[in-house]
C-alpha positions as MATLAB code, in Angstrom:
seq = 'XXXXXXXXXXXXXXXXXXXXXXXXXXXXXXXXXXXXXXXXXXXXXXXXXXXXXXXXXXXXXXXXXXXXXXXXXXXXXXXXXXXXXXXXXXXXXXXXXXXXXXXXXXXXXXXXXXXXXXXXXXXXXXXXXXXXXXXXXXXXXXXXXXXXXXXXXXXXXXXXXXXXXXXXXXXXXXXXXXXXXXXXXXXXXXXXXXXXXXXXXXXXXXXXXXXXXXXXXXXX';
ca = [
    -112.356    2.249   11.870;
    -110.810    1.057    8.306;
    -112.477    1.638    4.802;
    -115.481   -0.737    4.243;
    -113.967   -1.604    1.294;
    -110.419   -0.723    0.381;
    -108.248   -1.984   -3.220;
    -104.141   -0.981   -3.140;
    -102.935   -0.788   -6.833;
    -105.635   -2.900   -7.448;
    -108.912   -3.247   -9.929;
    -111.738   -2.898   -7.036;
    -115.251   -4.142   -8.980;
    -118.657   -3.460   -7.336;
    -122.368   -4.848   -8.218;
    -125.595   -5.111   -6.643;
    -124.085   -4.423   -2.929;
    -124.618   -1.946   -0.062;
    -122.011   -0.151    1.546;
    -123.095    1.663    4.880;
    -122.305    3.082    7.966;
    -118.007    2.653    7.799;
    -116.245    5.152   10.090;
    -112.857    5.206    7.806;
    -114.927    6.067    4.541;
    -116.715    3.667    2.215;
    -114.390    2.740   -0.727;
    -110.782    3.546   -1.545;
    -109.359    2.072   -4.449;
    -107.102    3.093   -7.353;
    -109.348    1.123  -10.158;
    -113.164    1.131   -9.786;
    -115.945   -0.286  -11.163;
    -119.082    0.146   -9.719;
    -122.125   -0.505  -10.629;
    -125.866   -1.546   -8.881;
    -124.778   -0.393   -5.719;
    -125.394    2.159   -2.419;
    -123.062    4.187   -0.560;
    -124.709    5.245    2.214;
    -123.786    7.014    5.933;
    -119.904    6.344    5.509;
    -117.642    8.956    7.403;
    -113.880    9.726    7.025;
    -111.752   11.824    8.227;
    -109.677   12.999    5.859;
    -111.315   12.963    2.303;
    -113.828   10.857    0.364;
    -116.844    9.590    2.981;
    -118.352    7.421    0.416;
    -115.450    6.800   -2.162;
    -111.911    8.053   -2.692;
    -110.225    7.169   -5.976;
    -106.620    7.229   -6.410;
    -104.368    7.983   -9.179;
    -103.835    4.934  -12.011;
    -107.094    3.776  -13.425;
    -110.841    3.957  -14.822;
    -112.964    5.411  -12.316;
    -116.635    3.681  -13.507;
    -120.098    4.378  -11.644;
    -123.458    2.676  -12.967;
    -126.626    3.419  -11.580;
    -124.867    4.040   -8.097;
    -126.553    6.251   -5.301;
    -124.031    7.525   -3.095;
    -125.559    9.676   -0.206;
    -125.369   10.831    3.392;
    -122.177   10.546    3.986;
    -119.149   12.968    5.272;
    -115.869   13.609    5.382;
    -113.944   16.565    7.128;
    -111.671   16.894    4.181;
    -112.492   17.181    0.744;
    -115.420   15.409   -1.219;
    -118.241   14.161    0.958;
    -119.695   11.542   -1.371;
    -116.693   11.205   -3.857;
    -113.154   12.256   -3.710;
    -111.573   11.941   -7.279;
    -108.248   12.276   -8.100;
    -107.424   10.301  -11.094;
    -104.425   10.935  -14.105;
    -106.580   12.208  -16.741;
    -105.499    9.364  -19.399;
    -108.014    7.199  -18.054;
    -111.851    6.871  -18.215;
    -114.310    8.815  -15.603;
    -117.426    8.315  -16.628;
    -120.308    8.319  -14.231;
    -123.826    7.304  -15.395;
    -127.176    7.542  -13.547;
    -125.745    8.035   -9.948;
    -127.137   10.180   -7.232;
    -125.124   12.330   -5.001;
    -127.373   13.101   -2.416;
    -127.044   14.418    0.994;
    -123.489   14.346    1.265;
    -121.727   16.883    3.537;
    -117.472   18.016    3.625;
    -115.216   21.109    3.886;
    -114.887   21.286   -0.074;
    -116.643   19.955   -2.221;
    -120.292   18.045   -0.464;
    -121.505   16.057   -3.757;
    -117.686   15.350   -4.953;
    -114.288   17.297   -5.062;
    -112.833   16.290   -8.528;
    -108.928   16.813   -9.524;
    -107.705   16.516  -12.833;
    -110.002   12.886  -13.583;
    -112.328   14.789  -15.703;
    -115.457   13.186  -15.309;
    -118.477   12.828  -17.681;
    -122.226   12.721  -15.315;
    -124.813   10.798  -17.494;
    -128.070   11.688  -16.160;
    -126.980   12.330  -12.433;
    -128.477   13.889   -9.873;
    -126.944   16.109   -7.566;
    -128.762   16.961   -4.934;
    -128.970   18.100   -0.759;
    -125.279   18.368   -0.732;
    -123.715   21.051    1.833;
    -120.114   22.377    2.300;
    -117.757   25.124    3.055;
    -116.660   25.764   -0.671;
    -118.982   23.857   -3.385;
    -121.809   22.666   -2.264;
    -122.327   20.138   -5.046;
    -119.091   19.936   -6.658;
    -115.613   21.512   -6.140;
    -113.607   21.094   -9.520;
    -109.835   21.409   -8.547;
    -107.254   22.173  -10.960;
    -108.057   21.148  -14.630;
    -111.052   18.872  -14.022;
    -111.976   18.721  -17.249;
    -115.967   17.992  -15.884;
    -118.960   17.393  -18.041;
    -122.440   17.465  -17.231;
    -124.965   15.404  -19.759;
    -128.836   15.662  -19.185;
    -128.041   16.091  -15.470;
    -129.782   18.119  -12.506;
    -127.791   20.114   -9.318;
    -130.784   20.718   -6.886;
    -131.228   22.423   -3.634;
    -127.141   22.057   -2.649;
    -126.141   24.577   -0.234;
    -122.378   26.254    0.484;
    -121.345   28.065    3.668;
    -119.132   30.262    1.924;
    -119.138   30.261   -2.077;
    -120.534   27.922   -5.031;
    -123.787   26.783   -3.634;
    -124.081   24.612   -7.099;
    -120.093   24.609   -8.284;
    -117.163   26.090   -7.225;
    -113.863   25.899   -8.862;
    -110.457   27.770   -9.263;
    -109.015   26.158  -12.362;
    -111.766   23.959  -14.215;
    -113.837   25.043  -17.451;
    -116.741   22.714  -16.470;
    -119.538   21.999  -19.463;
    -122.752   21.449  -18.645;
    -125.440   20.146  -21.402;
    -129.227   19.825  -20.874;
    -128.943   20.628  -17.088;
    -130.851   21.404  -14.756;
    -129.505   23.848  -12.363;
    -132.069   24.804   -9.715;
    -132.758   26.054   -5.659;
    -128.929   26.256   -4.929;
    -127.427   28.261   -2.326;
    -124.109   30.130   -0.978;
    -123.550   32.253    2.010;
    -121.042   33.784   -0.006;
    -121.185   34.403   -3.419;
    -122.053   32.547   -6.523;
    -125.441   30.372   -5.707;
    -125.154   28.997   -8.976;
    -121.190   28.788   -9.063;
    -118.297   30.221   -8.009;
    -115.930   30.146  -10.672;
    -112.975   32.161   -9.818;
    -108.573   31.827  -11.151;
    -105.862   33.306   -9.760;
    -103.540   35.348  -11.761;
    -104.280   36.419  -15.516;
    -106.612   34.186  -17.876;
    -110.215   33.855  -18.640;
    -112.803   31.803  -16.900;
    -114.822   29.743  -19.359;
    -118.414   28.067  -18.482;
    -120.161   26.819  -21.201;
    -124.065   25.951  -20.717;
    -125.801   24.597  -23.665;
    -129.943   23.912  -23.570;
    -130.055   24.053  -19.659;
    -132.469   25.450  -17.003;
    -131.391   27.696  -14.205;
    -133.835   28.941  -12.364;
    -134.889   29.554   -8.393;
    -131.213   29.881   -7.097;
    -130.762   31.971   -3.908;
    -133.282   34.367   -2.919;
    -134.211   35.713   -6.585;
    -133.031   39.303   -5.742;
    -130.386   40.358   -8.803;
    -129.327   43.445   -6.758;
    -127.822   41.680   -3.585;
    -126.464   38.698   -4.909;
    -123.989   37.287   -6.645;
    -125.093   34.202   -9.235;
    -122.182   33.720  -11.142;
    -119.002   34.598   -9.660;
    -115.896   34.873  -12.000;
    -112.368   36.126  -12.044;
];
């Protein structure tokens, strides 16, 4: 099956609509503004099971819940690869339930995203349960909660190999990894520091709550 809804090189604007139950994914468009609106039990495979986002354009979401849905690739409820001169800015959506190889609540390259008051929550996958931030994501989190998201392997919460994600007022709580790094996995190749910067946030209840056989933060 096709994309439920699907915008070539083209401005794709969404309000008060539901968007459910697609076998090709739910949206894929290079321009979005959404806003209103569910994204529910979409599959792909490939990347993106509830939206995928190309490269040229704002990427806008306005009290949007985008849950249960899958995609054997990368990013379960959002794939997001945007050119960082535009706008990302998410407000008051839900990423809930998603499921994919990398990155269950969204895998995010190079858009760098602002969440408004999101929640991120029941989101399972290989690497990055609720988010996978790919090279230079440039991702903030504002007055925003990761909740009971679950990895196979590492970043129950976050995982990422290049980002220097920012997360204010958070909420950061009953995540998982199989692995290492419940909270996140935040781990670069070669030389250089890793950077996470957490101002006036809560972390609490992640893993199993023993400090001597597990690995919270991961860096490298």
């Amino acid at each position: 099956g096709g994309r439920g809804i699907e915008g070539y090189a083209s401005i794709v604007t969404i309000t008060g609509s539901e968007i459910y139950e697609n076998t090709g994914g739910g949206v894929l468009s290079y321009a979005t503004i959404i806003s209103d609106t569910t994204i529910r039990n979409n599959s792909v495979t490939g990347n993106g099971g509830g939206i995928a986002s190309g490269t040229n354009g704002s990427f806008t979401l306005t009290n949007v819940v985008i849950k249960d849905n899958t995609a054997t690739g990368s990013g379960g409820g959002i794939f997001c690869q945007v050119n960082s001169s535009y706008t990302t800015t998410w407000e008051k959506v839900a990423l809930s339930g998603n499921s994919a190889a990398n990155g269950g609540g969204a895998y995010i390259d190079q858009c760098k995203p602002t969440f408004i008051n999101a929640l991120i929550n029941d989101n399972s996958a290989d690497y990055g349960g609720g988010l996978y931030l790919n090279s230079w994501a440039g991702t903030t989190l504002l007055s925003s909660t990761i909740v009971n998201n679950t990895a196979v392997n590492d970043g129950g919460a976050v995982h990422t190999p290049m980002d220097v994600p920012q997360f204010e007022n958070c909420i950061l709580w009953g995540n998982r990894a199989g692995g290492n790094g419940h909270i996140g996995s935040f781990t670069r190749s070669g030389n250089g520091n890793v950077n996470i910067n957490f101002y006036d946030s809560i972390i609490e209840n992640n893993g199993d709550n023993n400090f001597f056989d597990d690995n919270y933060f991961v860096t490298g």
